[in-house]
N, C-alpha and C positions, 0 to 999 in steps of 0.2 A: 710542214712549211716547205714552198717552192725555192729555187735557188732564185735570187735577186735577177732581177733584168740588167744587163750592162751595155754603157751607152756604145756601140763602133762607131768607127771613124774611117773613111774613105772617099775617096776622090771618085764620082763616077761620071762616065765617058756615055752620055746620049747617043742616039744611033746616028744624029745629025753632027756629030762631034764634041759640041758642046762639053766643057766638063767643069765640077763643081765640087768644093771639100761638101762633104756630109756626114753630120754628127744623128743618128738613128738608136730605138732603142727596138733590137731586132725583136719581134713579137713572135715568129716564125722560121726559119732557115728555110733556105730555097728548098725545093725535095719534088720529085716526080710520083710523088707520093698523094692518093684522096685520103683527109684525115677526117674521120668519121665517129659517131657512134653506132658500132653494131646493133641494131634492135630488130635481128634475126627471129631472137625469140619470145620476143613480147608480144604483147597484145595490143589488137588497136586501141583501147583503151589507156594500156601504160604507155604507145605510142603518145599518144595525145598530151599524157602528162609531159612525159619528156619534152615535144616540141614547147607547150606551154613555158614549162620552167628555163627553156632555152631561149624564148623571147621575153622572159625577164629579166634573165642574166646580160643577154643585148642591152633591156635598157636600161639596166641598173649601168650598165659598162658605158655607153652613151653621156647618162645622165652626170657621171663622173667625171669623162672628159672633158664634157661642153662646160661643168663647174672651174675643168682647169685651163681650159683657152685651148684645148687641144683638140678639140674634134675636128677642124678641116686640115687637120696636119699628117692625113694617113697617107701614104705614100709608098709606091711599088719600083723597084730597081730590080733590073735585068742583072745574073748572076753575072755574065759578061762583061757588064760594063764595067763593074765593080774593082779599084787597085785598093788593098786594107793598108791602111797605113799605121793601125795601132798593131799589127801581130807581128 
């Protein structure tokens, strides 16, 4: 079992100034990091399954949010902008 998602909380500062509370459920942390599956050593073959089974998991994951009113609610915030007001 994964650890639980928790919702933050913070006020974020647009480039234009603009700024706005924001309640998010981080899906991600910011990271200078590509997050990948290694398939160094597979086969085109087990490539293919992989990609397959990865565009099901999209649209089983799609299909799920658009059932909860949440699919146009994805949303990108610059780590800059960002003051945490729950930590």
């Amino acid at each position: 079992m994964t650890a639980r998602k928790k919702v933050k909380n913070f006020i974020y500062t647009k480039s234009n100034g603009d700024r706005s509370n924001r309640s998010v459920i981080v899906l991600r942390p910011p990271s200078n990091l590509y997050l990948g599956l290694d398939v160094t050593d597979c086969s085109s073959t087990e490539i293919e399954d992989i990609l397959d089974g990865i565009e099901q998991a999209d649209k089983c994951r799609d299909e799920v949010f658009e059932s909860l009113g949440v699919n146009s609610r994805w949303r990108s915030f610059k780590q800059e902008g960002i003051e945490w007001t729950d930590e």
